[in-house]
C-alpha positions as CSV (number, residue, x, y, z in Angstrom):
1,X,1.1,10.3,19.0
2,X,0.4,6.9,21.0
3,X,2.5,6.3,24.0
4,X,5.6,4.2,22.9
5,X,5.6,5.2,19.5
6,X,8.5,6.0,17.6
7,X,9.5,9.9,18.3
8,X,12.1,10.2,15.1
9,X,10.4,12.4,12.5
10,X,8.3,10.8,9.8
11,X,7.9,12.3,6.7
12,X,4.7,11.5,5.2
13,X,4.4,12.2,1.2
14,X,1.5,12.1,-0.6
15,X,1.8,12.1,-4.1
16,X,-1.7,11.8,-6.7
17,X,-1.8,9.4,-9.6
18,X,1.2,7.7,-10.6
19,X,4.9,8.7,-9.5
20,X,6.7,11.4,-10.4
21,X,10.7,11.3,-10.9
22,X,11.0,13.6,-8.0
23,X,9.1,11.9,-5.6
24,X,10.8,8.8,-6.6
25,X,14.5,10.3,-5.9
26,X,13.7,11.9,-2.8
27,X,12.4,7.9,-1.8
28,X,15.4,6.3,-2.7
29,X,18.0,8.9,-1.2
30,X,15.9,8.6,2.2
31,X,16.1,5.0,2.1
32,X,19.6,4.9,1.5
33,X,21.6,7.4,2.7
34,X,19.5,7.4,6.7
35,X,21.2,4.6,9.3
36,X,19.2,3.4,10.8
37,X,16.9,2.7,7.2
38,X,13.5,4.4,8.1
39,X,10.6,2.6,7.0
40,X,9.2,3.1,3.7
41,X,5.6,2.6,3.9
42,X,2.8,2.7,1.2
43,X,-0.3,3.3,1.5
44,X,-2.7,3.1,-2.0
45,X,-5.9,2.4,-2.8
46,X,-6.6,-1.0,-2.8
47,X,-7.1,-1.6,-6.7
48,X,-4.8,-2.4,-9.4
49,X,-3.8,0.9,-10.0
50,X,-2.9,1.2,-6.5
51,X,-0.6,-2.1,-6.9
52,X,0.4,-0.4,-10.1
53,X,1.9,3.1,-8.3
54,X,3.3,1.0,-5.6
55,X,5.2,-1.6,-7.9
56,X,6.6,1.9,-9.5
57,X,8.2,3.3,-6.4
58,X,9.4,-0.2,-5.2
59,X,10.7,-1.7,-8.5
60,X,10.8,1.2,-11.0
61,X,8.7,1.6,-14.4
62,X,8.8,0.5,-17.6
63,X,8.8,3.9,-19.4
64,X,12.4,5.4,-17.4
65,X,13.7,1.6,-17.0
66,X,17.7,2.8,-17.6
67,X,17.0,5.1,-14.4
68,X,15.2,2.7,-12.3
69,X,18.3,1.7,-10.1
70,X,18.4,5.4,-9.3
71,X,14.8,5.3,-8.4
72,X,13.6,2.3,-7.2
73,X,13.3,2.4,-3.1
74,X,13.5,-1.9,-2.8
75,X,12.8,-1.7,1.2
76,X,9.0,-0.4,0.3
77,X,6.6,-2.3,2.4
78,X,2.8,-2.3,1.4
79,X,1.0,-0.9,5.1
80,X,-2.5,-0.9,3.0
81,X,-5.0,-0.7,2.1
82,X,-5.7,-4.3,1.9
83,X,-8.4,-6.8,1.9
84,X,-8.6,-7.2,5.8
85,X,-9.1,-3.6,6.5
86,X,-12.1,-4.0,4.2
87,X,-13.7,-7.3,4.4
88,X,-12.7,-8.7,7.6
89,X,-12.5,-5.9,10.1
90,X,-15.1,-5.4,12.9
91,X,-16.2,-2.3,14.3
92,X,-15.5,-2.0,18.2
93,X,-19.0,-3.9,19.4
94,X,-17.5,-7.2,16.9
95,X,-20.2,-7.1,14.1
96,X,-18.6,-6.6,10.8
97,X,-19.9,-3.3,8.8
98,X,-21.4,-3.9,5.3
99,X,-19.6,-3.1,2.5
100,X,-22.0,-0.6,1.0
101,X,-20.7,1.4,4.3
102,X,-17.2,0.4,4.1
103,X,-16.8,2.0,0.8
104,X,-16.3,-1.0,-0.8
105,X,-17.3,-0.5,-4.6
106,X,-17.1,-3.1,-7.4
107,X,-14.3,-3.1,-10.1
108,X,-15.0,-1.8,-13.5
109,X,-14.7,-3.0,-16.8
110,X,-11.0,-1.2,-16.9
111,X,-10.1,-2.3,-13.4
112,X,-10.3,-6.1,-14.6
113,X,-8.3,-5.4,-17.2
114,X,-5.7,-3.9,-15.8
115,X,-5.5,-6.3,-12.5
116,X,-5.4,-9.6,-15.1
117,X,-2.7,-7.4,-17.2
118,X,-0.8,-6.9,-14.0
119,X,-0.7,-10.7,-12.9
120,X,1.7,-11.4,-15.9
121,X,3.6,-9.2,-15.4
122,X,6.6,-8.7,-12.7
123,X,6.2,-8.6,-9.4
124,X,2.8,-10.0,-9.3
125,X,3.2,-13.5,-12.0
126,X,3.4,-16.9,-9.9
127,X,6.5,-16.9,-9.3
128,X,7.0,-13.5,-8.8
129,X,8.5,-11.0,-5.5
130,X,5.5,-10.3,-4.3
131,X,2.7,-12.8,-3.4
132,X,0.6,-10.5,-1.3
133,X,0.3,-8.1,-4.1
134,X,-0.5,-10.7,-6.8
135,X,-2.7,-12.6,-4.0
136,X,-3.9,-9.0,-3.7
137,X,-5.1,-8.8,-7.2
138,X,-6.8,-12.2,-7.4
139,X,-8.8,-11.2,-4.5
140,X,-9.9,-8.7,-5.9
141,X,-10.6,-10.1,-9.2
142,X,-12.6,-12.7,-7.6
143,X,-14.8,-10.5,-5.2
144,X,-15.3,-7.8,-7.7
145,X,-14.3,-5.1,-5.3
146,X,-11.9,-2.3,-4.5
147,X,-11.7,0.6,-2.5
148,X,-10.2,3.8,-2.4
149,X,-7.9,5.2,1.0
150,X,-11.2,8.1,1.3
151,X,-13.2,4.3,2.6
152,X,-11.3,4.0,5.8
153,X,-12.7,8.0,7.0
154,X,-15.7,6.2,7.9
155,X,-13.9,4.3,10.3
156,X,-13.7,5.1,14.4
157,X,-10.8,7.9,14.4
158,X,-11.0,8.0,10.5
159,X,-7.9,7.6,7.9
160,X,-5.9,9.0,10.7
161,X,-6.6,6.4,13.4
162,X,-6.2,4.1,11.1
163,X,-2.8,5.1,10.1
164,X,-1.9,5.5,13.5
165,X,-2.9,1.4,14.5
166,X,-0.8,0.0,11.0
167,X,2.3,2.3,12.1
168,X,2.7,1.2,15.8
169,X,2.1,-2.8,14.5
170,X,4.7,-1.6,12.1
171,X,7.0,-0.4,15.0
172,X,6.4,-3.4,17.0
173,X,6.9,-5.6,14.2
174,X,10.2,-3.9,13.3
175,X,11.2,-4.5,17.1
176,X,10.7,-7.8,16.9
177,X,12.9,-8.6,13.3
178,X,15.8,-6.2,14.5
């Protein structure tokens, strides 16, 4: 842990493919019944069924829509992955990496489908909630690209160190908004 860095416990869940109703729960009653509210972070792959899981925990799904006010966690803040950490990031000497060795890979047939699916629906349409996430999506769309979280190991200090730099900017950005 960095110096400065928040010492309260941090749970850190990782859940494969989509949500399940127990991870879901255990979501809401942490961001609800803790004072103060910790932070409710996620991080997902940066295609559209990454968007997809993450609209699930934050909003609730389609499928269990009469439970969703029971398990929808609305404080969920995307930490990543997103474009920047991809495109626009530069190793330590300043020269940006090339995306064959970022682990950039180009969308499939499927992926379109479901990020152009996604943009008409809620939270990503025009006028949606979120217009990072639908921004998100169009960038995607337009680059042809997406990457999975396995891209950022590559990285100095890997997935970890990563992690580590988004959740003190998240701390000091939390400091700053009260």
């Amino acid at each position: 842990m960095s110096p400065g860095a928040d010492t309260r416990p941090s749970p850190r869940i990782k859940a494969k493919g989509y949500p399940d109703i127990s991870t879901r729960a255990f979501l809401r009653l942490l961001s609800v019944s803790i004072y103060p509210a910790p932070s409710i972070l996620a991080l997902v792959d940066f295609d559209p069924d990454g968007l997809a899981i993450m609209t699930t925990y934050k909003y609730g799904s389609s499928n269990l829509s009469h439970e969703n006010a029971s398990l929808s966690v609305p404080s969920l803040r995307w930490l990543g992955i997103k474009v920047d950490d991809l495109v626009f990031d530069n190793d330590s000497t300043g020269s940006s990496q090339a995306g064959e060795n970022r682990g950039i890979l180009g969308m499939s047939k499927r992926d379109r489908m479901k990020a152009t699916n996604l943009l008409n629906k809620e939270p990503f349409t025009e006028e949606g909630a979120e217009p990072e996430w639908r921004s998100a999506l169009q960038t995607m769309l337009m680059l042809n690209i997406k990457a999975e979280m396995e891209s950022l190991s590559g990285r100095d200090g890997g997935l970890e160190g990563w992690t580590e730099e988004k959740l003190l900017a998240e701390q000091k950005r939390r400091k700053r908004t009260g």
